[in-house]
KEKE-3310 file (N, C-alpha, C; in steps of 0.2 Angstrom, whole numbers, plus 5000, padded with zeros to 4 digits):
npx = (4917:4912:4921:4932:4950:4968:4976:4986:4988:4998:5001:5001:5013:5019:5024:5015:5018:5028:5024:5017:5023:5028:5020:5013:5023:5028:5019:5005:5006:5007:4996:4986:4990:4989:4975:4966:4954:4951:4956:4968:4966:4969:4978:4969:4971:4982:4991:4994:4994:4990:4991:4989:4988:4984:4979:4968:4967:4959:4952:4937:4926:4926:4923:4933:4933:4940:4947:4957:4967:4983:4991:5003:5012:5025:5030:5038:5037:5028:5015:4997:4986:4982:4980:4965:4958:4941:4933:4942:4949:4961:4977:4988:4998:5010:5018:5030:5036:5037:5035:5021:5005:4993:4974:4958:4947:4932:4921:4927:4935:4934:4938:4945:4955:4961:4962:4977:4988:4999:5013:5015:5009:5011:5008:5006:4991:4986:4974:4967:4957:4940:4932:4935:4932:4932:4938:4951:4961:4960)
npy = (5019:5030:5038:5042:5040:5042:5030:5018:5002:4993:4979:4977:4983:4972:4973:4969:4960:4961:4977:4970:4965:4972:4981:4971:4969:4980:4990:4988:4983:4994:5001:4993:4996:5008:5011:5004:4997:4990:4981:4975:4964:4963:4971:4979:4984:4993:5007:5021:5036:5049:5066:5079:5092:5085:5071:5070:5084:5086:5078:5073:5077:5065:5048:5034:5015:5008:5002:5008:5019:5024:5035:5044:5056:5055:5065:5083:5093:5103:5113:5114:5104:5098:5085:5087:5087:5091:5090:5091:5102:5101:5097:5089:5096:5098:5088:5080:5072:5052:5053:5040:5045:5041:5035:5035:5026:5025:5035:5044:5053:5061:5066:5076:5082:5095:5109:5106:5116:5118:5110:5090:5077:5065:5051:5039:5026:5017:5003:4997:4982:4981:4972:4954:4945:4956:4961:4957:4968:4968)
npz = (4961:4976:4976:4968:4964:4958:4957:4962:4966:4980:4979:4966:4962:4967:4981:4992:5001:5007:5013:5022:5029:5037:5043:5050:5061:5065:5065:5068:5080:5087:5085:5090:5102:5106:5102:5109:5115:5103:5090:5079:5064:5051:5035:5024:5011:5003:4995:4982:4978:4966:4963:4951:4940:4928:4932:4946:4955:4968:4983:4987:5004:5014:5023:5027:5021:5033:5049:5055:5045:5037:5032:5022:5015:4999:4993:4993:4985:4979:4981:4990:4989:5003:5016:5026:5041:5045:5057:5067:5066:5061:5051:5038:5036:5041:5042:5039:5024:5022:5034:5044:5046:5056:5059:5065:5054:5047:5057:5067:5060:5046:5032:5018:5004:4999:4987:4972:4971:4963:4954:4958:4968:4977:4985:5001:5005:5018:5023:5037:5041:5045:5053:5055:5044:5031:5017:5007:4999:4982)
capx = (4919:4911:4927:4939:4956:4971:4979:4989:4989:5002:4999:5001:5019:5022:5026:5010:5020:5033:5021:5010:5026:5030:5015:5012:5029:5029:5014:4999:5007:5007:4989:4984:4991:4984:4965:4963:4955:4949:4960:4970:4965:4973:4980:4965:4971:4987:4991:4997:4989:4996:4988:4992:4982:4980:4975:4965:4967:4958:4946:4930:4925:4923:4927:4935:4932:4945:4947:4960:4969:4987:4993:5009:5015:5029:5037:5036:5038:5021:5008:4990:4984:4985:4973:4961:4952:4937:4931:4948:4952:4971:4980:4994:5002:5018:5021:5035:5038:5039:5029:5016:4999:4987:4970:4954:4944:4925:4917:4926:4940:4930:4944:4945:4960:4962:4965:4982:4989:5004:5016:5010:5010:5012:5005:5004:4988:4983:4968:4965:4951:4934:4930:4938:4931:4933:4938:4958:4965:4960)
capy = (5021:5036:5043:5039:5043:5040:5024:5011:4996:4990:4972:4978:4983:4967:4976:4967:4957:4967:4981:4969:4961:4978:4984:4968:4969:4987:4998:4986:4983:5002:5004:4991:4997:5016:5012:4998:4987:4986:4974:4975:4960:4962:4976:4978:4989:4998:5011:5027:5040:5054:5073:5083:5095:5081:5067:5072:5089:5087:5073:5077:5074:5058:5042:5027:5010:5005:5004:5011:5019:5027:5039:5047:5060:5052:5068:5090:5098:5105:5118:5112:5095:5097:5083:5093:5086:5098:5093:5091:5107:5098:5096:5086:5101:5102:5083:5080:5066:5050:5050:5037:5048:5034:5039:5030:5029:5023:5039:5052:5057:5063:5070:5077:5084:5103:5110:5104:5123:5116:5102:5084:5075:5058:5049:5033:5026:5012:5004:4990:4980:4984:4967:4949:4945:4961:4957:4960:4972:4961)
capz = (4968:4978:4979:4963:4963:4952:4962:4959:4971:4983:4976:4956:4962:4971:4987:4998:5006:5012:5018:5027:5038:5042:5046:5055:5064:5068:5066:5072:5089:5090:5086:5095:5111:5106:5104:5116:5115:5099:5088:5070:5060:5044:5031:5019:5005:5002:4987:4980:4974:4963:4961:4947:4935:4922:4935:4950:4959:4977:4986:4993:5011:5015:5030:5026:5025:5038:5056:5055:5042:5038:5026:5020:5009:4999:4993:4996:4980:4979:4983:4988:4991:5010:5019:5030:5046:5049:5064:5072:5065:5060:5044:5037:5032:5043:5043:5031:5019:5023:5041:5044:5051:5058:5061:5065:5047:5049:5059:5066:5056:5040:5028:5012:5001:4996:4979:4972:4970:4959:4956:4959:4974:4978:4994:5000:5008:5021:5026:5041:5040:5051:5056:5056:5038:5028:5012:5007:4993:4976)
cpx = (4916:4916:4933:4944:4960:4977:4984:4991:4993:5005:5002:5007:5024:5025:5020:5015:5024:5031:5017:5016:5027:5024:5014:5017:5028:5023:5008:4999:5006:4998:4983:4985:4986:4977:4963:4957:4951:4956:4960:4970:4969:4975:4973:4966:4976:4987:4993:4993:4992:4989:4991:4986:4980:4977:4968:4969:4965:4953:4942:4929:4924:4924:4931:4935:4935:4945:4951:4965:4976:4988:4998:5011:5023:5034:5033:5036:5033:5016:5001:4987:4986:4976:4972:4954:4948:4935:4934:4949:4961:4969:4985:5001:5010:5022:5026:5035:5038:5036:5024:5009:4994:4982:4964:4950:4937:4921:4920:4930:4938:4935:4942:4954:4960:4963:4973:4983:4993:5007:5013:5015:5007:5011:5004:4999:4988:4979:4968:4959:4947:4933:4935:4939:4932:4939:4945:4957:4964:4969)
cpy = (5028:5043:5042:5042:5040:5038:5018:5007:4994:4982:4971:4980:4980:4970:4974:4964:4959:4970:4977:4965:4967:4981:4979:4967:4975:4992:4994:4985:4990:5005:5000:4992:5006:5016:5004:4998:4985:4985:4975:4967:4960:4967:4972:4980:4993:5003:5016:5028:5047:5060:5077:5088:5089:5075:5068:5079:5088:5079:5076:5073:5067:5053:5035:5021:5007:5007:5009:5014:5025:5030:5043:5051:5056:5060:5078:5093:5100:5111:5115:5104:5092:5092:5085:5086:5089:5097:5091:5097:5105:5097:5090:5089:5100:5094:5078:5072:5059:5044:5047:5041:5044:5040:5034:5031:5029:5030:5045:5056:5058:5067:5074:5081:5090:5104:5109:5113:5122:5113:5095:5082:5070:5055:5042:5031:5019:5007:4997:4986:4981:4979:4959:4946:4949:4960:4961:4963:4964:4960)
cpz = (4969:4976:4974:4965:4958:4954:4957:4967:4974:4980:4969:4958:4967:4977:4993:5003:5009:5017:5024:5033:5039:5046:5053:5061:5068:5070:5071:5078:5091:5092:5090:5103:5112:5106:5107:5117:5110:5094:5080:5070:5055:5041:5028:5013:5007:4996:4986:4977:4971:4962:4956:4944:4929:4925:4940:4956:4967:4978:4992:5000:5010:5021:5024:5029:5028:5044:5057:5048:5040:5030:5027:5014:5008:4995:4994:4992:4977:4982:4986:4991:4997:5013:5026:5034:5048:5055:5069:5073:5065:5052:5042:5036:5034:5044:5036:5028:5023:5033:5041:5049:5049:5060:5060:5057:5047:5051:5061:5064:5048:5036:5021:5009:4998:4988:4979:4967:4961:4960:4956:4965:4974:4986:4995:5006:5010:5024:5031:5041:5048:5055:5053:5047:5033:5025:5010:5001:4986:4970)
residu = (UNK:UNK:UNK:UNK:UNK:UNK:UNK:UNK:UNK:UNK:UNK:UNK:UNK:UNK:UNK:UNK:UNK:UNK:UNK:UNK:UNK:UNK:UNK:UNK:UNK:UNK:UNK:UNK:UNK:UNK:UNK:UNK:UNK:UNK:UNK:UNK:UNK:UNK:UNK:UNK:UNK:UNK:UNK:UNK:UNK:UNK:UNK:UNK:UNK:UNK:UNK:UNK:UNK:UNK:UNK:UNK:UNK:UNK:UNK:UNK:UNK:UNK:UNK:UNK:UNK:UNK:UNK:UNK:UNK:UNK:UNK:UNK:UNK:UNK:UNK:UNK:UNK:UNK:UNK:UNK:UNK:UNK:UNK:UNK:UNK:UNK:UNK:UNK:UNK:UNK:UNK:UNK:UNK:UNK:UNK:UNK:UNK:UNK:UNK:UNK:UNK:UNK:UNK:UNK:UNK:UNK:UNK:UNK:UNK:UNK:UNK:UNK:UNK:UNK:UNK:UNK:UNK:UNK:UNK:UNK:UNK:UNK:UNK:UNK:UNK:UNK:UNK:UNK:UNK:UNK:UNK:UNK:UNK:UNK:UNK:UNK:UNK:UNK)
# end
């Protein structure tokens, strides 16, 4: 992986199905109606991702392979490891716990993850598939 982190799969803690009737209930009608007129096919890849000083500290810029994809800080007890859109010039920073921030993944929202100052922090990530075939979470 380009881009390793220190994940654990949605799938590996039997929780795919659950998240994908919500998503498919609630979030995909949303993102389908916000970037019209292109069209959620599927959940691609769910998971969580942990920062600490003995797993991984930051992630480098990078796009993601999904159309769209959603990300979550799942708790605040931390320093550091704020995700940073540069050429938005936007953060994650002020968006507490808990909240789903969607964003398209592919091209223009290029991310990366800051140094993790202190603490560990815990995230949960998203990914929609790009096209009709694109290939699910193994």
């Amino acid at each position: 992986d380009k881009f390793p982190s220190h994940d654990i799969h949605i799938k590996q803690l039997g929780l795919w199905d659950e998240w994908s009737d919500h998503w498919n209930r609630v979030i995909a009608p949303i993102t389908n109606r916000y970037w019209r007129p292109s069209v959620h096919h599927h959940l691609r890849k769910a998971f969580t991702m942990k920062y600490s000083p003995d797993t991984q500290k930051s992630l480098g810029l990078h796009n993601d392979a999904a159309l769209v994809t959603g990300s979550m800080k799942l708790n605040d007890d931390y320093n550091g490891a704020t995700l940073v859109f540069p050429r938005q010039g936007l953060t994650n920073a002020i968006i507490p716990p808990g909240k789903l921030l969607l964003f398209p993944g592919p091209l223009t929202h290029g991310h990366y993850v800051d140094d993790l100052e202190s603490g560990t922090k815990y995230s949960f990530t998203t990914w929609t598939a790009r096209w009709k075939g694109d290939y699910l979470d193994p």
